[in-house]
N, C-alpha and C positions, 0 to 999 in steps of 0.2 A: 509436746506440741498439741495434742491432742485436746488436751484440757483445756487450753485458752481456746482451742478451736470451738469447742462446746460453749463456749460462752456468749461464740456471734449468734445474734438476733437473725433467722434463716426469713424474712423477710423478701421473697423472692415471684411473684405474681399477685396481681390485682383481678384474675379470672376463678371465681369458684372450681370450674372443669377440671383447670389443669389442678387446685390443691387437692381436688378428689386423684386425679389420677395419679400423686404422689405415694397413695396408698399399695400396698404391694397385692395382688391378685385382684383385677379389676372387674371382677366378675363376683367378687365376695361383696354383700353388704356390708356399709359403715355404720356403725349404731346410730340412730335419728339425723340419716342424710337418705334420702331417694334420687335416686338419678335414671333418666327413662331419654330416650335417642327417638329421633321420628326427621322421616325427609318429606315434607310439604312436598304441595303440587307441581312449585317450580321447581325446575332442573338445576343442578347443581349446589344445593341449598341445604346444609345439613342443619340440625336445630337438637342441642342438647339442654336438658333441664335438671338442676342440681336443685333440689328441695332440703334447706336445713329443717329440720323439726321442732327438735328441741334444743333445751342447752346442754347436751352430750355430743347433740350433733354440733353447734357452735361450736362446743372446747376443742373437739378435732377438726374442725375444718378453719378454726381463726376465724371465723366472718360468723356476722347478723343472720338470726333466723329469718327463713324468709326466702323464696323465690329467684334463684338465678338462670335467666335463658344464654345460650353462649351461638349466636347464627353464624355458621360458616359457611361462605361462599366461595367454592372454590374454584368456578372462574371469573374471577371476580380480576384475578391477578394479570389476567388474557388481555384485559380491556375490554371486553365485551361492551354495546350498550346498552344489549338486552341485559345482560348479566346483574348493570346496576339497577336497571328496573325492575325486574325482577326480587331482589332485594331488597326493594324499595317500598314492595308491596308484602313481604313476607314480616319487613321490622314494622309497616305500619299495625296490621293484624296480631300480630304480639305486646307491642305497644296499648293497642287497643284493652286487650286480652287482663294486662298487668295491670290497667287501669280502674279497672272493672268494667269496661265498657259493653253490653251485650246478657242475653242473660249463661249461657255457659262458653268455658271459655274453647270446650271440641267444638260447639256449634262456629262459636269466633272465626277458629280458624278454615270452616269451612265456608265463608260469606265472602262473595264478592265484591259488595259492596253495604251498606248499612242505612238504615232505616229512621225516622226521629225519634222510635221508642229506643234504641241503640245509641245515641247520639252521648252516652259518658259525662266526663266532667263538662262544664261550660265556660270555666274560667281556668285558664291553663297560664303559665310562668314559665320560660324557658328560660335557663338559666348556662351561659355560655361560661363553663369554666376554661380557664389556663390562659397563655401570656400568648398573644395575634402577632407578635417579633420573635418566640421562639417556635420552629417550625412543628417537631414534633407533641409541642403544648398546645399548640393552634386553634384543634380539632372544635372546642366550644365556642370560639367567638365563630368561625366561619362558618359554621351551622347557621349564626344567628343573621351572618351575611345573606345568606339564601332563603329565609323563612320569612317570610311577609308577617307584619304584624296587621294585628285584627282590629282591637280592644278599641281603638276610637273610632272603628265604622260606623257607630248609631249616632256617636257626637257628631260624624261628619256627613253623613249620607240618610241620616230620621232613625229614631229610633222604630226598631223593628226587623232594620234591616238585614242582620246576623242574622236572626232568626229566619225571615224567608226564605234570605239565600243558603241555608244550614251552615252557618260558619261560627265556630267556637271563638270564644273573645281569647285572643295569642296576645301574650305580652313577652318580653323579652329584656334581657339585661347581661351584658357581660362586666362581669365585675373584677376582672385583672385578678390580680395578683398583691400581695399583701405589700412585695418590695416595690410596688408602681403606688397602690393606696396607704398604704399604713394600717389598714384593716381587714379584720378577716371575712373570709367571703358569708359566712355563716351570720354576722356583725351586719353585714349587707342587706341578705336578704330575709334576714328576722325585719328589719323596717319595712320592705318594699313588701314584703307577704302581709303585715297587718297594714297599711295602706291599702293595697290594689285589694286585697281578700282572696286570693285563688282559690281554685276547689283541690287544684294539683298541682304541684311542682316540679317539671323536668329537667335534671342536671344532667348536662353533657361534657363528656372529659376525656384527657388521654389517659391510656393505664398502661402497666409493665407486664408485662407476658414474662411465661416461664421461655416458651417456645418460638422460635425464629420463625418457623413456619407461622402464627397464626398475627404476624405482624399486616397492619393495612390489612386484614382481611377478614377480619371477625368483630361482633358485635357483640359485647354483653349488655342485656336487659338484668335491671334487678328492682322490685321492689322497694329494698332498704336502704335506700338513700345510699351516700356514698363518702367518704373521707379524703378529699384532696390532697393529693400528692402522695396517700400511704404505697405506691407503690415502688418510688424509689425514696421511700425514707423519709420524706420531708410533711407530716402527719399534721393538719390545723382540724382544725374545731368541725366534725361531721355533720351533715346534711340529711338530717333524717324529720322522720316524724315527728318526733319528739321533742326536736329542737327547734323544729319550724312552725311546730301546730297543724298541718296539711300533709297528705300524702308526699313522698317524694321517690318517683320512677328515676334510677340515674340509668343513662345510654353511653357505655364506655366505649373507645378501640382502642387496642395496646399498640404504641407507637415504639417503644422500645422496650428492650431486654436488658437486663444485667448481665456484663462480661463475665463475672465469675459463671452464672449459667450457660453460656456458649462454652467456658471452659469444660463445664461438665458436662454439656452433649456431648465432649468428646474424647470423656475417659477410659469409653471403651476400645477405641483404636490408643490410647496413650499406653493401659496397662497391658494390652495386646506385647507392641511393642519393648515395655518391659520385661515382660517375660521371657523374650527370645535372647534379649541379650544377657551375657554367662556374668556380668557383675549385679547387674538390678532385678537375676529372677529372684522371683518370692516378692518382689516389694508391687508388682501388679494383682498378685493374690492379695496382699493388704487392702488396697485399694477397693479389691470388688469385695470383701467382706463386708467392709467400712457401710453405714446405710444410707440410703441419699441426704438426707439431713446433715450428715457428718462429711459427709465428702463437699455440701455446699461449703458447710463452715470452712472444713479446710481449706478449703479454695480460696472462700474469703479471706482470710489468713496469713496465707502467701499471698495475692494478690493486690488485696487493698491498701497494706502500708507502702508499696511499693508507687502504685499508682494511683491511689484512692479508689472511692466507689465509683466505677465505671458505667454508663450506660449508651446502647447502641442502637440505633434506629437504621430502617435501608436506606440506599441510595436515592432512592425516586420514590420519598416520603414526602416532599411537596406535592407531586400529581398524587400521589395514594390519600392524606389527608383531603385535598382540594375535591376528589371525587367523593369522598365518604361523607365531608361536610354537608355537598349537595344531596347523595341520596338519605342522609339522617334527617334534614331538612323535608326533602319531598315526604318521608315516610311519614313525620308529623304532622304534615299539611292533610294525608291522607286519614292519617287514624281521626283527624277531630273535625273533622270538614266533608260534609255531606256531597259536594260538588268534585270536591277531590276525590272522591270514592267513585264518583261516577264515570269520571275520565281513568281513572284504574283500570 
């Protein structure tokens, strides 16, 4: 069993954090991966940063070299409205940060608000990934529901006028879904990036979490663009620098998990229970031997041909997306918009 088990693809989160904290003693270094924790000035706000280095650090961690921030707010889940404000201000400042905006990026996060020598890229693309009819894919088009566009202010109010009133030219586009267009989103926005010319391009998307807990309520920032759909399997054409000619900042939330990983959050009460009873002891010893890699696959294993590959979002993932869309939105408005800083 075991052998076929070795053979499943352990494809199981779209967050750098959790593939670092897969590593066994979390306090040991990974060869060319840094990882540093810090709680900003808002309250309840944690902020981890995964630096890949090199490609030692890529081969083990699966992902692009490159910059990973993971914000979690943890009362975010309360309903707070400070809470989302707050957050709102903590992704702006990181946003900023990833963009190059500023000249360092400790200074960054210590700034209230920003300056025109600070003012970053000028021409930004927001780019609303996933499908606005499935709830947990939502998260990019509804972003782009709440984010004012810019880019024809000078055509429509004199040229100049971006500038006085310090507003970055915002363009936007959600580009579905390949089974809605016949196209890949990458096919999309290679035309509309040499057309419009951005300085930057931001992708916004749902992703799969290892963990139940950090559903609706954590952000990852990265860098390196990002790969549609790789986190439940379904892998199109990546969004990066390289393919687009322009920066590309992706802003993820994990809206769902793979069933087989809820099954193995909960191995250690299942092999507990083996144990005690006089026909199955010794086969929970197997189990905790086994390494997390191997107990995913086996899972997948059992699981998958029975039911296929599963995936689960919570209950009250319409209010959770609907509110993240809004503060992902404000955070943007904040990072590239001199006026939005001000009322921060």
């Amino acid at each position: 069993m075991m052998k076929a088990a070795e053979g499943f693809k352990t494809v199981r989160t779209d967050l750098a954090l959790e593939e670092r904290e897969r590593f066994p003693g979390q306090d040991k270094e990974v060869s060319g991966v840094s990882l540093r924790e810090w709680k900003p000035e808002e309250e309840g706000v944690r902020i981890t940063e995964v630096k890949i280095l090199n490609d030692r650090g890529a081969k083990a961690m699966g992902k692009e070299k490159g910059t990973y921030l993971t914000i979690e707010a943890r009362d975010f889940e309360k309903g707070w409205k400070e809470s989302w404000r707050r957050l709102s201000q903590v992704l702006a400042r990181e946003i900023r940060a990833l963009s190059g905006a500023g000249e360092m990026r400790e200074k960054e996060r210590g700034m209230a608000g920003a300056g025109p020598e600070d003012a970053g890229p000028e021409r930004i693309l927001v780019a609303g990934l996933g499908n606005l009819y499935v709830t947990p894919d939502s998260l990019g088009p509804r972003v782009l529901q709440h984010l004012p566009m810019t880019r024809h202010y000078d055509s429509q109010y004199g040229d100049g006028y971006r500038k006085e009133h310090g507003i970055a030219s915002v363009s936007g586009i959600a580009p579905g879904v390949m089974a809605q267009t016949g196209m890949e989103t990458a096919e999309i926005l290679k035309g509309i990036v040499a057309e419009t010319k951005p300085e930057l391009v931001i992708a916004i998307d749902a992703l799969a979490a290892r963990s139940v807990r950090r559903l609706g309520c954590t952000i990852q920032l990265t860098d390196t663009g990002i790969c549609p759909g790789s986190g439940v399997g379904n892998h199109r054409s990546g969004l990066t620098k390289k393919s687009l000619g322009v920066p590309v900042l992706a802003v993820g939330v994990p809206t769902v998990v793979g069933a087989a990983a809820i099954v193995q959050d909960t191995i250690g009460a299942m092999t507990r229970a083996l144990e005690m009873g006089s026909k199955t002891k010794g086969t929970g010893r197997y189990l905790e031997e086994l390494g997390p890699d191997q107990q995913y696959a086996l899972i997948r294993e059992l699981l998958e041909p029975e039911f296929g590959a599963m995936f689960v979002t919570p209950p009250d993932i319409e209010e959770r997306v609907e509110i993240l869309g809004k503060v992902i939105a404000r955070g943007i408005r904040q990072a590239f918009c001199r006026r939005e800083n001000g009322k921060a």
